[in-house]
C-alpha positions in Angstrom: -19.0 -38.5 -81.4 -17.1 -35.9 -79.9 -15.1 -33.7 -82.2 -11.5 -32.9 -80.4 -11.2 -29.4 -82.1 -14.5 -28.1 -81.1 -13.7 -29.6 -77.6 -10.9 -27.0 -77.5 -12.6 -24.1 -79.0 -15.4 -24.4 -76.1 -13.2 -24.8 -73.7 -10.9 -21.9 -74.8 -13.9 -20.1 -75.1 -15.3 -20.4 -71.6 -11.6 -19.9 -70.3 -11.9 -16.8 -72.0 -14.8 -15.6 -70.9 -14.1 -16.5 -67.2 -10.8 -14.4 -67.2 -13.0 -11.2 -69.2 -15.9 -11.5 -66.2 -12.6 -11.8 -63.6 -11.2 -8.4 -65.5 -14.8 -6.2 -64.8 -15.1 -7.5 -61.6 -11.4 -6.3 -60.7 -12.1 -3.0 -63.0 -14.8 -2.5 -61.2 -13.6 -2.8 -57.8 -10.8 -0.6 -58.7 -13.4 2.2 -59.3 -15.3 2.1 -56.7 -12.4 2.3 -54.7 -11.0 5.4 -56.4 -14.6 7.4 -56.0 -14.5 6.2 -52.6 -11.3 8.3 -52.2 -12.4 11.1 -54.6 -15.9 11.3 -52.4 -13.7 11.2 -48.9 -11.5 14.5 -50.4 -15.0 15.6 -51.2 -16.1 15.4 -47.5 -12.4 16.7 -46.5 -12.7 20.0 -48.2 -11.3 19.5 -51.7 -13.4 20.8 -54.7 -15.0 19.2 -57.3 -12.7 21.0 -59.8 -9.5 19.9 -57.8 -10.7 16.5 -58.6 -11.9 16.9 -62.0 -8.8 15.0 -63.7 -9.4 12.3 -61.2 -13.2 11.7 -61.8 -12.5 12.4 -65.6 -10.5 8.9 -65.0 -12.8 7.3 -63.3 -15.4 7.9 -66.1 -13.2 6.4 -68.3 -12.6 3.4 -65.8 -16.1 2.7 -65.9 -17.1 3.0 -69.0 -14.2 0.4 -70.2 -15.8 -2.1 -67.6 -19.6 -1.6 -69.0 -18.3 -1.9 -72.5 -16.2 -5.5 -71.8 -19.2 -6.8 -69.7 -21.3 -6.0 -72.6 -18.8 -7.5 -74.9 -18.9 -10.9 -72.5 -22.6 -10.7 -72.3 -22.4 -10.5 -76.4 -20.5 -12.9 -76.7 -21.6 -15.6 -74.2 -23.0 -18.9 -76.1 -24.9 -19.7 -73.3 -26.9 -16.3 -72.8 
């Protein structure tokens, strides 16, 4: 017999999850884009420590999206 309760939990659960894989999949998209305009000021003539600050953030960017994909990963009942 089905139990209501645990019915909602699963389902919260795997709504959850869903929106955390959406979340690095949009974090990581928005890094990649950024490098792609850090590497094209690269190319252009700007220097590595003009855009220092800039890839500092993107560091950050990506290590925030490794750390809630491992956190889904962790957390996924069905892995």
């Amino acid at each position: 017999m089905s139990n209501p309760t645990l019915d909602n939990l699963k389902a919260a659960v795997t709504a959850a999850q869903g929106a955390m894989e959406s979340a690095t999949v949009l974090i990581n998209g928005f890094a990649a884009r950024i490098q792609a305009a850090v590497d094209a000021a690269l190319a252009g003539g700007a220097s590595a420590a003009d855009l220092a600050p800039v890839q500092t953030e993107i560091d950050a960017i990506n290590a925030d999206a490794t750390a809630l994909a491992a956190a889904v990963a962790a957390n996924n009942p069905s892995s």
